[in-house]
N, C-alpha and C positions, 0 to 999 in steps of 0.2 A: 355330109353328116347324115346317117341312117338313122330313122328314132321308130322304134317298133312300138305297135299297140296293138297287143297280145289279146284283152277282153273285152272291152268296153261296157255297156250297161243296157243294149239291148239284146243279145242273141241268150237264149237259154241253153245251159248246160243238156238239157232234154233233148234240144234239137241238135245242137252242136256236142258231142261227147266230146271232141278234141279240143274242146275250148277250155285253158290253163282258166280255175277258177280258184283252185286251194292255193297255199300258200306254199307249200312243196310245187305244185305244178308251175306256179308262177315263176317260183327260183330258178327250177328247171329250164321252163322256158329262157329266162335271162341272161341262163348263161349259155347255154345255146344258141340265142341270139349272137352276143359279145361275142363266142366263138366265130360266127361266120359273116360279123362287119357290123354289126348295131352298135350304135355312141349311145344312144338314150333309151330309156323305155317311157314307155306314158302310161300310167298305171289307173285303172281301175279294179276296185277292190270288191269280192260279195262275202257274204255272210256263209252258216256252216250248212244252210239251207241253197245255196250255191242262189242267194238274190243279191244286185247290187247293194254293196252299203256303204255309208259316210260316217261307218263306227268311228270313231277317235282310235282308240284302244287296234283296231285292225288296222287302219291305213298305219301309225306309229310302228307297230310289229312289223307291216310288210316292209317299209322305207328303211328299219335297221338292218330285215333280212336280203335284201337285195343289196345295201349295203357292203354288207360283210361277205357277200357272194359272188362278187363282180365289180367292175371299176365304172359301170355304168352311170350315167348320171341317170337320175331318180325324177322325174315327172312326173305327178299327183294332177287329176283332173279334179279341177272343181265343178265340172256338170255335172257330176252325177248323173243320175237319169233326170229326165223330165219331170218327174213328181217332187224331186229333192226342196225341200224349203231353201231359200236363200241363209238363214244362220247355218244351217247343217253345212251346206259349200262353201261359207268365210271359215268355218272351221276346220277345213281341209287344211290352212296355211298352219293350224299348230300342230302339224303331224310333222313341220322341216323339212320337207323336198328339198332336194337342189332349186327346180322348178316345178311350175304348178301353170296350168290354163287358165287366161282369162277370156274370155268370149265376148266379142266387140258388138253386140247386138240381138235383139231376139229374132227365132228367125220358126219358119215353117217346119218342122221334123217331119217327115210323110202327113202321117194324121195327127200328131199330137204337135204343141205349140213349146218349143226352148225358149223360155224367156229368161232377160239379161236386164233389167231395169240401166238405166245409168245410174242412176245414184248407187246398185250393187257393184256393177264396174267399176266407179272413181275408190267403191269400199275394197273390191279384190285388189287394186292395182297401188292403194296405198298401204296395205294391210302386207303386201308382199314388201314394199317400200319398206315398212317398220322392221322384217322380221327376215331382210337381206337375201329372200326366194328370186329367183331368176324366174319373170312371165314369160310364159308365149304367148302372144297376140292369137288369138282364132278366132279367122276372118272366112264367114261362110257366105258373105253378100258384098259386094263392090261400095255395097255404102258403109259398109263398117271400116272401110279403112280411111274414108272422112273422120268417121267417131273417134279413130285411133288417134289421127294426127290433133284432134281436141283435144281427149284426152291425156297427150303428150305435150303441149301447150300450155292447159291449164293447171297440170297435174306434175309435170318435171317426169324425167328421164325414167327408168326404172332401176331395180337395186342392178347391179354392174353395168350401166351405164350405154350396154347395150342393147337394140331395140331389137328383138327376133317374133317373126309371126308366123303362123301355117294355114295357109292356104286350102281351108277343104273346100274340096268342089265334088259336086255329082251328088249331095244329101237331096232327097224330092220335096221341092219349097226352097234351097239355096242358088247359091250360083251354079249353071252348068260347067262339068269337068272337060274342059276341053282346049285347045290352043290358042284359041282367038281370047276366050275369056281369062285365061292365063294372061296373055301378053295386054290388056288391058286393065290387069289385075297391078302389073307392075307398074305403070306410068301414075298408081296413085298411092305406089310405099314410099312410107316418108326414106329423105334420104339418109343412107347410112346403115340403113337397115341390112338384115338379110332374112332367107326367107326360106319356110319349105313348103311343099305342096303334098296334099293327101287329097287320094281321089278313093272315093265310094265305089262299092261296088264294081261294076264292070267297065267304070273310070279309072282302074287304079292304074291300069298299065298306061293310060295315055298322059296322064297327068304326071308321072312317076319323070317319062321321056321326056314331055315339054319344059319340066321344071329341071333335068339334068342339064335341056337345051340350054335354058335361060339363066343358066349359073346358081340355080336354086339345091335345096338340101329337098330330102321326101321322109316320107314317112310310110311305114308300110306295117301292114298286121291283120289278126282275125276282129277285131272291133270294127274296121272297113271291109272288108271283102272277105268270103267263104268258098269264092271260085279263085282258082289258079290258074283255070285254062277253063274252055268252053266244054261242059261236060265233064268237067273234073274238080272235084274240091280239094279247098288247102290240107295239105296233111297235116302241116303243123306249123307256127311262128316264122322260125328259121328258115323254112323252106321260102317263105316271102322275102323275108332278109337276104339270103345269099342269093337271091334272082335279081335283087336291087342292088346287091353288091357286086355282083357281076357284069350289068348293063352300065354301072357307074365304070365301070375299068374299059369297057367298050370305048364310051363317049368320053376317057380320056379323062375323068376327073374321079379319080379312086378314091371309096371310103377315110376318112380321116374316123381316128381312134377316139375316144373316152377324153381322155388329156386334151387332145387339141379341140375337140369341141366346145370340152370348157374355156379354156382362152375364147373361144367365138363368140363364145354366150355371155360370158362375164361371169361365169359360176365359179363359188370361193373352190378353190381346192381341199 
């Protein structure tokens, strides 16, 4: 399963002109992905002044327009960016994703601090329970997948019953993107799980490979990475997509579609 993340909440449209921020460019992007192997998008949204936002009224629009444009399943972050209040990201869950992020922990962001209270996590992870969203577990540090296996204990299952997490590695302040920390990343997922890995920056391709190694799904987009090669920026979404869709046919375990991903995930049809 390929799930692309097209924007994210840090890169400015100023710096990055290729970065899908309207809502026609985001369309565009999606289906362009879906054309060349992406199952999911992981969607952050910005305003008309092209800044990240947790409108209501925007994330809703975008999740019906992607909808209606693509077979893609629909993944809402509830990070937001770093400054977001905690109400503003429990309210990401009444915009109805497929699935939405929950974030096992706070954690270093370069210089700025993502924080995750638990008591916001047990709120994301039961608030998705209510309203039948499919979580991702994001797991940026070896000890959040302690916190997972807690909060899957004390809190019960998630809605479809299955447990899916993603693995970023390479953000500065989290866990290092690399092989060794991959394969010690898995000996502490709960069982039963499955799992994808997103690697930052100029981790993407190593993590991308060790995670196809290891039987894992990826995640690839201009939200992590803005280089394609050494000296060369991404041109655009897709272009990330069909380089991971290709190294997946390599290593012998080819893209699965939209449909079957949802059976993975437990996503209502």
């Amino acid at each position: 399963m390929i799930t692309v993340a097209p924007t994210g909440a840090e890169h400015s449209k100023a710096d990055v002109p290729n970065l899908p921020v309207t809502l026609e460019e985001l369309v565009r992007t999606a289906r362009d992905c879906e054309r060349v192997g992406a199952a999911m998008i992981h969607i952050h949204v910005r305003d008309g002044a092209a800044k990240p936002s947790l409108d209501l009224g925007l994330l809703k629009e975008t999740v019906a327009a992607v909808r209606e444009n693509t077979r893609l399943i629909v993944q809402l972050s509830t990070g937001g960016a770093v400054t977001d209040p905690e109400s503003a990201r429990l309210g990401v869950l009444d915009a109805m994703p497929d699935s939405a992020s929950c974030t096992m922990g706070t954690v270093n962001f370069g210089d700025d601090v993502f924080l995750n209270r638990w008591e916001f996590i047990v709120a994301l992870h039961k608030g998705m329970q209510e309203r039948g969203i499919v979580p991702e577990y994001e797991i940026f540090d070896l000890g959040q997948l302690t916190a997972l296996r807690r909060l899957l204990d004390e809190h019960g299952l998630p809605s479809g019953g299955h447990v899916h997490l993603d693995l970023v590695m390479g953000v500065p302040g989290g866990m290092p993107g690399d092989t060794e920390t991959l394969a010690a990343a898995l000996r502490l997922i709960p069982d039963g799980a499955s799992f994808s890995a997103t690697g930052v920056g100029r981790t993407s391709l190593p993590v991308l490979l060790a995670s196809l190694s290891a039987g894992g799904h990826v995640r690839v987009g201009m939200e992590d990475t803005l280089s394609y090669a050494r000296g060369e920026r991404v041109r655009d979404n897709a272009q990330l997509v069909a380089r991971a869709a290709g190294l997946a046919k390599i290593a012998q375990r080819p893209p699965v579609g939209p449909e079957e991903s949802r059976v993975l995930l437990g996503v209502a049809s």
